[in-house]
N, C-alpha and C positions, 0 to 999 in steps of 0.2 A: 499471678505474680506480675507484678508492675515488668513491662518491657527494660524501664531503666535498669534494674535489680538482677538483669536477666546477664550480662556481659559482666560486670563485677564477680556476679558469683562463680561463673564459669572458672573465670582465670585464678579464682581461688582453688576450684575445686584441681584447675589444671596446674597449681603451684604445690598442693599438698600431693598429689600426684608424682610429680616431679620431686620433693621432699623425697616421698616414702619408696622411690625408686633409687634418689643418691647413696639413700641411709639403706639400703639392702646392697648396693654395690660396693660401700666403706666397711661391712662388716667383715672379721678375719676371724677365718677358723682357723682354731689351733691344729698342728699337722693329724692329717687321720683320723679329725672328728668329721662329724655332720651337722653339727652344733657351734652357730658362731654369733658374734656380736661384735656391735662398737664399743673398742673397750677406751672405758674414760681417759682424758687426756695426762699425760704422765705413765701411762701403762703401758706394757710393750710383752711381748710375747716369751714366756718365762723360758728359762734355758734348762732347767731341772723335773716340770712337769707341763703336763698340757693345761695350757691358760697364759693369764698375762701375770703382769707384775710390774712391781713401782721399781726405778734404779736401785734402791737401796733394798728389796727386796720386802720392804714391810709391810705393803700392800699387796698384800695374794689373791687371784681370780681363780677357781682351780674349774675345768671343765671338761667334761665326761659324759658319758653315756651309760643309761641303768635298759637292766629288761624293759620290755614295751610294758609290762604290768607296772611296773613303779608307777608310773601316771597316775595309772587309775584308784591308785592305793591309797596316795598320796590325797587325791580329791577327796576321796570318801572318808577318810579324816579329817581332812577340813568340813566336808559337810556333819559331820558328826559333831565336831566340838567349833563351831564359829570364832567363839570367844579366845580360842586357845589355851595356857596353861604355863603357870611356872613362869608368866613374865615373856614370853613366850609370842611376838605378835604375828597372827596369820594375815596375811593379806592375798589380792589376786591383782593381776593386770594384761591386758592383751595385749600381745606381740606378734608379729610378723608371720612365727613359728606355731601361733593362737593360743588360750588364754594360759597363761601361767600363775602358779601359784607360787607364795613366796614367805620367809619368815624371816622376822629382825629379832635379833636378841644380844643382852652383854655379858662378856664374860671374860676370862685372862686368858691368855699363851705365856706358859713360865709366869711371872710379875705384873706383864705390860697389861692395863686394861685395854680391850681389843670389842668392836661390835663383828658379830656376823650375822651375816647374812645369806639365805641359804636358798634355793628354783630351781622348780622342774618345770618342763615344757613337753610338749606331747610332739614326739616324731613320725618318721615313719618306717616300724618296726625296730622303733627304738622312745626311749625317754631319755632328753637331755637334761642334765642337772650342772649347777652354778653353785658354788662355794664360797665367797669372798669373804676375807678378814681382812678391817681395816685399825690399823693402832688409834688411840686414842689423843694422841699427838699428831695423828693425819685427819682426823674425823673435820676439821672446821674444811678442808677439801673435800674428801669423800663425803660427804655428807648423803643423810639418808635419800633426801631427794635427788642427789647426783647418780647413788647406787639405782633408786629406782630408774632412773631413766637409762642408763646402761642394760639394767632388766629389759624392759621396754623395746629394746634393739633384737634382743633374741630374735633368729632365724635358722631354719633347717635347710640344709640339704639330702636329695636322696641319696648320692653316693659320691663315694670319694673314688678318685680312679687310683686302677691295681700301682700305677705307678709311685704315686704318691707314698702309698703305702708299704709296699716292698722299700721305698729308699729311706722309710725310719728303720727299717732293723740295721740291728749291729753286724751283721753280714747279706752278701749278697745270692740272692736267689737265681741262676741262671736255666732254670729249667722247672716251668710249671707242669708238664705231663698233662695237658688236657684240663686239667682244673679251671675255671670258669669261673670261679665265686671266690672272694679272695674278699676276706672281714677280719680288721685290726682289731684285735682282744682288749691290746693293753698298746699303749702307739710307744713303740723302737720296742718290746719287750716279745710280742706274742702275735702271732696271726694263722689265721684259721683258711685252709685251700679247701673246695669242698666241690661236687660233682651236686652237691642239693644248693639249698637255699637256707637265708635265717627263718624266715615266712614258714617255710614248711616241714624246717626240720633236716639234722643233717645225719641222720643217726640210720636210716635209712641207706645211705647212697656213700661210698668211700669219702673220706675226708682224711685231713691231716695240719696238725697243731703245731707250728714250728717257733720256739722259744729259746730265752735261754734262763736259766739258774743262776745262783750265784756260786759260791766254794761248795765244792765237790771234795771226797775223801781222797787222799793219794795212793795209799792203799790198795790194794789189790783186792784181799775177801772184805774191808772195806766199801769198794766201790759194788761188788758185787751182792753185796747184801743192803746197799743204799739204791741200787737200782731195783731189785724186789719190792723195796717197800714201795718208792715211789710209784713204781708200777702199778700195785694194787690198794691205790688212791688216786686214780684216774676218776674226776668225778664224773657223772653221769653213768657210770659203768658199775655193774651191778651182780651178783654170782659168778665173781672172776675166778679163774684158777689159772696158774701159771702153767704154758706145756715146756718152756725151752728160755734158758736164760743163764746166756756164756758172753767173756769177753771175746770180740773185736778191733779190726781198727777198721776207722772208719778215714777216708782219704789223709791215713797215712798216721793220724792219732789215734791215742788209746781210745777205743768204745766199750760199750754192751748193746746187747741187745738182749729184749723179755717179749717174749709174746705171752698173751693173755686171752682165753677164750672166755665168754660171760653173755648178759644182755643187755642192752642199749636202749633211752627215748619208751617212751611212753607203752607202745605197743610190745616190748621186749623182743627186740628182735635181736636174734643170734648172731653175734660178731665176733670177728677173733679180730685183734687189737695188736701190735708191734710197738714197744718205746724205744725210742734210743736215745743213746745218751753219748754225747763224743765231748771227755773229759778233756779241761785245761788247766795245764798247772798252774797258772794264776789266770784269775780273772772271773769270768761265766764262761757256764761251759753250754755247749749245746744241748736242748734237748726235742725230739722229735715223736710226736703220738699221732699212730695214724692207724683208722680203724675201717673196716668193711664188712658189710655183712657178709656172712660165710660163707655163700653162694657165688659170692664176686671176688672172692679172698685173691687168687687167685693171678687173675688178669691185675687187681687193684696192686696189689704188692709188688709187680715189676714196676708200675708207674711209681709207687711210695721211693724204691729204692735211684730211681731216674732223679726223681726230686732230691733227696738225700745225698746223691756223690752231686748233685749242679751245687752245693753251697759253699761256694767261697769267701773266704775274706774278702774286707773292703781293702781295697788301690792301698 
């Protein structure tokens, strides 16, 4: 290579360098993902779910996290049908987060003709996915090529810290018991404390699943017979039988409480399972699943119930 050619291209190489390190510092994850991007300009971080959106609401980003298999599922239909289907356009593009796959198509919400657009990205021990609807009265902005390049920003991170995440729920956490591992389900809705890992599996080692519901019966046999069911639809839990399942209260409101013994995760290991549920006459009400294998029941269940009296209301 000519000596002249040799300093030009440098400071190329050292300006997309610089580029691709601004454009990983501008991207915003929405709270409690690991999944983020630059999202196009006029888009701002929605107040109803995780992703962004246009002021008036008519441009929706919506972004989330699937099992680590979606990825893969997702490829191997695209390799299977290239062409795609029904109108239907597959495409790919590399990002930050590595290659993504993506698809354009049109179609309505209610009346409005609307385009979406839909991406998944390979994480780590996780798959990010990308939803965008844009109206057909915003399309000469949004345009395909503007979505594409929003795509194109995708970026992962490994983890979101426990803080972050405890401060989306609708109440506060003040007493982790040793729990270590701390994974948002569903961000302000649902989060998972656990003594294992997502990698390995938590079905093994005590955990515990702290959410809330929406309306609850007021009821008395009521609620008592609506904490049964919900209890044995605890998914991943398998040959349940109930041993015990009476009203309480729980720091100071109405509860229940159901234990449930059955098997758990792949290798069926024997657990016995607690729900609770600490009802509110309006609103959501609480609910708490927390499971250990049988052998740790035990010791795990003073720390469940530690965890369970620390939750307070927010300020």
């Amino acid at each position: 290579m000519p000596m002249k050619l040799t300093r030009p291209l440098a400071a190329l190489a050292l300006l997309v360098a610089s580029a691709c390190q601004a454009l990983a510092a501008d991207a915003v994850y929405p709270p409690g993902l690991r999944l983020g991007m630059v999202p196009l300009v006029g888009l701002n971080t929605a107040k109803t779910f995780p992703g962004f959106e246009s002021e008036d609401g008519s441009v929706k980003v919506l972004v989330t996290e699937l099992p680590p298999a979606a990825y893969g599922e997702v490829v191997a239909a695209f390799n299977a049908n290239p062409a795609g289907s029904n109108g239907v356009k597959p495409d790919k593009i590399e990002t930050p987060a590595g290659l993504a796959y993506f698809t354009t198509e049109s179609g309505k919400s209610g009346e409005t003709p609307v385009k979406r657009y839909s991406m998944i990205v390979p994480g780590a021990g996780f798959s990010g996915y990308v939803a965008v609807q844009v109206p057909e009265k915003a399309s000469k902005i949004y345009t395909d090529e503007a979505v594409k390049q929003m795509f194109a920003t995708a970026v992962t991170r490994r983890e979101v810290s426990a803080e972050e995440q405890l401060g989306l729920m609708p109440f506060k956490i003040t007493e982790l018991a040793g729990f270590k591992d701390i994974r948002t389900l569903a961000p302000g809705a649902s989060i998972i404390l656990a003594d294992g890992s997502e990698s390995a599996g938590y079905e093994s080692k005590p955990f515990m699943i702290l959410g809330v519901i929406g309306a609850t019966p007021q009821a008395a046999d009521d609620r008592a017979r609506f904490a049964q069911e919900a209890a044995l639809q605890i998914p991943g839990l398998r040959e349940s039988r109930v041993t015990m399942s009476e009203p309480i209260r729980i720091n100071g409101q109405q509860g229940f409480e159901t234990r449930i013994d059955g098997v758990s995760g792949k290798d069926k290991t024997p657990v016995t399972v607690v729900q609770w549920i600490r009802f509110s006459s309006g609103g959501a009400s609480l609910r708490i699943i927390a499971s250990a294998p049988r052998d740790q029941w035990s010791d795990a269940f003073t720390r469940f119930r530690a965890v369970r009296d620390g939750i307070q209301p927010k300020g």
